[in-house]
N, CA and C atoms as a LAMMPS dump frame, in Angstrom:
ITEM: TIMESTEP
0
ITEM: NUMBER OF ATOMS
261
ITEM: BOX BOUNDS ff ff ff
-5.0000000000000000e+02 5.0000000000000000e+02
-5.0000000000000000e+02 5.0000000000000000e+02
-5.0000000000000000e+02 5.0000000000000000e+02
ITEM: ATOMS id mol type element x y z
1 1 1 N 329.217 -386.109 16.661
2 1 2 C 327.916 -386.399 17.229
3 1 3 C 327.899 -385.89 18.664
4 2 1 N 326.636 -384.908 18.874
5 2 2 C 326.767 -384.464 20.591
6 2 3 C 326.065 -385.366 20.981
7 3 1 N 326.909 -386.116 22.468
8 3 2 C 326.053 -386.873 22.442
9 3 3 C 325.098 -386.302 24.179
10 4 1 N 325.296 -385.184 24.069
11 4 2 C 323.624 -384.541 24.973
12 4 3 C 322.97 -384.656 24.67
13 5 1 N 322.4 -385.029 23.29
14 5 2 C 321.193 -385.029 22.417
15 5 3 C 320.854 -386.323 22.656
16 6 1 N 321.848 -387.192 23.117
17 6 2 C 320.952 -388.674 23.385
18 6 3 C 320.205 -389.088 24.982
19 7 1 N 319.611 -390.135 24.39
20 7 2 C 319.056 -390.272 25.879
21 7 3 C 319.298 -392.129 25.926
22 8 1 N 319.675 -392.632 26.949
23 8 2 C 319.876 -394.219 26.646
24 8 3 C 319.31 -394.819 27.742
25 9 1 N 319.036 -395.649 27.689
26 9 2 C 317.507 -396.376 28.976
27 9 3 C 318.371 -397.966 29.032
28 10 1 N 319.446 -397.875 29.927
29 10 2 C 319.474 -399.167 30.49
30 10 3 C 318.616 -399.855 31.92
31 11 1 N 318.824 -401.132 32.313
32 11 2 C 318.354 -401.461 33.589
33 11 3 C 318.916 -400.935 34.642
34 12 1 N 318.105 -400.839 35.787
35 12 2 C 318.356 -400.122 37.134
36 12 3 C 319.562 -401.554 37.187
37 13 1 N 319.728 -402.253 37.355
38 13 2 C 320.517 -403.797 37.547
39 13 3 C 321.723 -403.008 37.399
40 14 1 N 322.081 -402.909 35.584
41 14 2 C 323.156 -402.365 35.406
42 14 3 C 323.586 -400.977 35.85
43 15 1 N 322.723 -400.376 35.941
44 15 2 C 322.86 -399.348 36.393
45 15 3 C 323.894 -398.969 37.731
46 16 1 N 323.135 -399.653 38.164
47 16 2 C 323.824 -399.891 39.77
48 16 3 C 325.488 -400.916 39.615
49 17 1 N 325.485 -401.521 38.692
50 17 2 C 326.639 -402.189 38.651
51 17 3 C 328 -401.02 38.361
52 18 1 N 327.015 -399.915 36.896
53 18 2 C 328.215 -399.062 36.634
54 18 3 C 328.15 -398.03 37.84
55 19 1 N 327.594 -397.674 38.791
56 19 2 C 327.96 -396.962 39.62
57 19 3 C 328.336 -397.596 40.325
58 20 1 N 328.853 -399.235 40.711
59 20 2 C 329.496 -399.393 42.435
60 20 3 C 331.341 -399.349 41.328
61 21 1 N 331.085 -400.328 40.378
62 21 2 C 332.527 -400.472 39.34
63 21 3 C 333.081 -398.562 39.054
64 22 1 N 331.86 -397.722 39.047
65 22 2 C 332.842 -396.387 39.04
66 22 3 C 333.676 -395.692 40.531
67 23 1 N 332.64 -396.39 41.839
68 23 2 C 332.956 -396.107 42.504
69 23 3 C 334.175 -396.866 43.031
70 24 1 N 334.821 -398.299 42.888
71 24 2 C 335.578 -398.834 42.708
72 24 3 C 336.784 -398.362 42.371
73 25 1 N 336.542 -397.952 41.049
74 25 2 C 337.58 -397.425 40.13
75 25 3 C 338.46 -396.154 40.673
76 26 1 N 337.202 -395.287 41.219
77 26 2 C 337.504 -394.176 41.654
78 26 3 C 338.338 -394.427 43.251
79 27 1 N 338.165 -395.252 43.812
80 27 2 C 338.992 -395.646 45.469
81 27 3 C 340.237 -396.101 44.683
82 28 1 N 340.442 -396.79 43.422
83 28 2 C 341.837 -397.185 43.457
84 28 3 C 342.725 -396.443 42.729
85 29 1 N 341.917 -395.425 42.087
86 29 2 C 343.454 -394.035 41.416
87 29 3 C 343.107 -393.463 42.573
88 30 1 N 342.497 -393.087 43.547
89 30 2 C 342.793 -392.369 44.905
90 30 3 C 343.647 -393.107 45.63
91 31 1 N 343.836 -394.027 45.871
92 31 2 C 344.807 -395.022 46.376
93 31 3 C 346.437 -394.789 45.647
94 32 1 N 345.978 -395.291 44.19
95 32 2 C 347.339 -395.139 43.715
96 32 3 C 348.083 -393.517 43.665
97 33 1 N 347.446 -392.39 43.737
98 33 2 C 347.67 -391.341 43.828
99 33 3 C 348.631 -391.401 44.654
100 34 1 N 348.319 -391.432 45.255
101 34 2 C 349.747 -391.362 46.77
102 34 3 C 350.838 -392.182 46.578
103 35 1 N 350.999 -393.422 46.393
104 35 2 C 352.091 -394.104 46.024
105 35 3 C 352.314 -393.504 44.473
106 36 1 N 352.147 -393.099 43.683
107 36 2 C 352.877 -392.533 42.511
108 36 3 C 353.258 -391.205 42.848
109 37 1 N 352.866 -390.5 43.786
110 37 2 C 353.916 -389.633 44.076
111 37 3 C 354.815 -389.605 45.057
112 38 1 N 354.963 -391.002 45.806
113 38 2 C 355.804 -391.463 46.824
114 38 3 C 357.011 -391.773 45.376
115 39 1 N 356.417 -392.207 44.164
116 39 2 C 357.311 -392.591 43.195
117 39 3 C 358.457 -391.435 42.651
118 40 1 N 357.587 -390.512 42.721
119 40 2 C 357.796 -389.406 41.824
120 40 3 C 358.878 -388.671 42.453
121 41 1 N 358.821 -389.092 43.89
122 41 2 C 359.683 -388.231 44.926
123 41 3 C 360.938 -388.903 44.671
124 42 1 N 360.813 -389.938 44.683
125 42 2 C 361.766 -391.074 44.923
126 42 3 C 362.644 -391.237 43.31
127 43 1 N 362.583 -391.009 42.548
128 43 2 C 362.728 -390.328 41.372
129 43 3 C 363.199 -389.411 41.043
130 44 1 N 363.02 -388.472 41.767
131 44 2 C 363.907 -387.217 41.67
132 44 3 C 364.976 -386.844 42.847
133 45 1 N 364.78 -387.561 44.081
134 45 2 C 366.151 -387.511 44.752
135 45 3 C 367.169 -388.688 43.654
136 46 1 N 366.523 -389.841 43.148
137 46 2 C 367.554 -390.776 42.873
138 46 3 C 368.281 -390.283 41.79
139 47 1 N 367.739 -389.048 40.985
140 47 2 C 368.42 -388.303 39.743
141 47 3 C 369.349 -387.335 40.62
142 48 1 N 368.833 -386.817 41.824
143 48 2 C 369.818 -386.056 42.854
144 48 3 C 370.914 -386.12 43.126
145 49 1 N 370.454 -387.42 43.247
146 49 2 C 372.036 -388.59 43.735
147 49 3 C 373.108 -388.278 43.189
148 50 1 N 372.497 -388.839 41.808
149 50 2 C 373.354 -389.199 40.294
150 50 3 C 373.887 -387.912 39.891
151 51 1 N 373.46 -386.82 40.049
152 51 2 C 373.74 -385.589 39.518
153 51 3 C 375.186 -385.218 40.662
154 52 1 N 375.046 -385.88 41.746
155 52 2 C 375.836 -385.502 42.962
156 52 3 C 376.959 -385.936 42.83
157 53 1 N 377.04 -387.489 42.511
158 53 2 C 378.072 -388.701 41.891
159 53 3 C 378.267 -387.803 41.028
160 54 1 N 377.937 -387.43 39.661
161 54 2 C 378.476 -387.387 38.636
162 54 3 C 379.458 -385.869 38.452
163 55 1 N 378.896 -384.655 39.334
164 55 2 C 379.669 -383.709 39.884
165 55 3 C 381.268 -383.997 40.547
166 56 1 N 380.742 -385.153 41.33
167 56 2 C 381.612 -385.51 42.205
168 56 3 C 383.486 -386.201 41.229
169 57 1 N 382.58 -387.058 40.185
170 57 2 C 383.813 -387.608 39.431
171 57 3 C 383.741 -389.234 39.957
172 58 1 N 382.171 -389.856 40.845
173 58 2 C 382.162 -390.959 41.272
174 58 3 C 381.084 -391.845 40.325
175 59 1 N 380.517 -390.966 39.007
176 59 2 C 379.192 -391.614 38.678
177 59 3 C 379.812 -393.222 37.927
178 60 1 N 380.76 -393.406 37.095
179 60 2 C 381.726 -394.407 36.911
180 60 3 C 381.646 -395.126 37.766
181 61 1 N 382.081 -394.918 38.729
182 61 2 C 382.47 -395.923 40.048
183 61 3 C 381.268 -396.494 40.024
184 62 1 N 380.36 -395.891 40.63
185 62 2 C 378.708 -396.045 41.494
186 62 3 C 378.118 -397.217 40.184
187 63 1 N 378.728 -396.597 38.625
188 63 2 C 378.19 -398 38.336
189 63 3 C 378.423 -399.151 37.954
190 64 1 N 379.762 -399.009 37.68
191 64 2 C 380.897 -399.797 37.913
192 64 3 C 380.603 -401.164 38.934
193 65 1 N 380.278 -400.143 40.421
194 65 2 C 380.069 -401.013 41.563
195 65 3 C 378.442 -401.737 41.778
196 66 1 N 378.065 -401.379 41.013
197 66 2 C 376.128 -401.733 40.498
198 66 3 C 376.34 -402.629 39.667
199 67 1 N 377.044 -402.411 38.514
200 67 2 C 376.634 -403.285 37.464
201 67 3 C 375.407 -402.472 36.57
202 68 1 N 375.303 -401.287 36.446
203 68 2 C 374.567 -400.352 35.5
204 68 3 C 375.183 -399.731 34.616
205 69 1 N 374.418 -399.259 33.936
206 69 2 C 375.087 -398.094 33.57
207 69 3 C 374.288 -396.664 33.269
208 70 1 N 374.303 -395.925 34.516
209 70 2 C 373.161 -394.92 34.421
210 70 3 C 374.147 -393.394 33.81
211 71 1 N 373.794 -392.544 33.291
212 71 2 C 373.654 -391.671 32.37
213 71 3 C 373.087 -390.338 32.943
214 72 1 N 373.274 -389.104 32.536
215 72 2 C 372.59 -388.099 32.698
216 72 3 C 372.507 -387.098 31.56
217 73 1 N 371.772 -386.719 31.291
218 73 2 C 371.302 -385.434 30.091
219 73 3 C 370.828 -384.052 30.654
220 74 1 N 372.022 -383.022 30.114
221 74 2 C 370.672 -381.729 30.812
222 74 3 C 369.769 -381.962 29.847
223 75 1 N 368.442 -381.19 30.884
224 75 2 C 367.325 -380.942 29.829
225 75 3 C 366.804 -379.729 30.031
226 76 1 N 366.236 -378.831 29.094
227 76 2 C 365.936 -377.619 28.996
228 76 3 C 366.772 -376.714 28.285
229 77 1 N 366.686 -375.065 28.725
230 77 2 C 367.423 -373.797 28.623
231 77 3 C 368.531 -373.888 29.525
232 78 1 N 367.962 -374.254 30.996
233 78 2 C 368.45 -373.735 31.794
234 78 3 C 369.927 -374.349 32.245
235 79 1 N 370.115 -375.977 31.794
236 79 2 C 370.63 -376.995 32.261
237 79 3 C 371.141 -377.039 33.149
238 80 1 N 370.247 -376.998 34.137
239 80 2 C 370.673 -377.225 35.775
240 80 3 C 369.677 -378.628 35.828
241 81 1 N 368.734 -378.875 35.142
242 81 2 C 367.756 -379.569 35.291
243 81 3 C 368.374 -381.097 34.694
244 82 1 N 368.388 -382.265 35.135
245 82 2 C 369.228 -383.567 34.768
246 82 3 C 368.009 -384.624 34.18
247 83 1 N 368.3 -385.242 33.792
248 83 2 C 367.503 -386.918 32.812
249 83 3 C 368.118 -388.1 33.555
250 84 1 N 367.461 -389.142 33.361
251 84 2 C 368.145 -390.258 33.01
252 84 3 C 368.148 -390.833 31.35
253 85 1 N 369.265 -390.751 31.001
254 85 2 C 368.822 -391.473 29.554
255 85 3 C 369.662 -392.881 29.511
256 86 1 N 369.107 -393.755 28.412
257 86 2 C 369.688 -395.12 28.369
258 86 3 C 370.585 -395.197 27.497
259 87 1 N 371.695 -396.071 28.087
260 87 2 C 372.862 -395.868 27.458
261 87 3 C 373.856 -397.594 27.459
């Protein structure tokens, strides 16, 4: 069903409600935008890390001394590129 072909007649009332709730909506993924890629950063040094430890011959230790147990997977062709997988 296209729905260009329709036409729908609500109240100016609601009307105005779905435009302040879109405008709403729209300030808080602009908001969260930035902190999910404060995430994203933070995410890929902490696989940095692990890739660094685990080169090193310390990734054992590191979780040993945590109480984890974090993991790495290449991923791709290239496998320079690291995961976290659960283990």
């Amino acid at each position: 069903m296209k729905t260009e072909l329709h036409t729908v007649t609500i109240p100016v009332d609601d009307y105005n409600e779905l435009l302040i709730a879109n405008k709403i909506a729209d300030e808080k993924i602009s908001a969260n935008k930035g902190h999910i890629e404060k995430l994203n950063t933070r995410s890929r040094e902490f696989v940095s890390a692990l890739a660094f430890l685990e080169r090193k011959g310390l990734l054992d230790e590191f979780n040993t001394e945590i109480s984890k147990s974090y993991k790495l997977e290449s991923v791709g062709i290239n496998k320079d590129y690291k995961k976290i997988i659960e283990s």
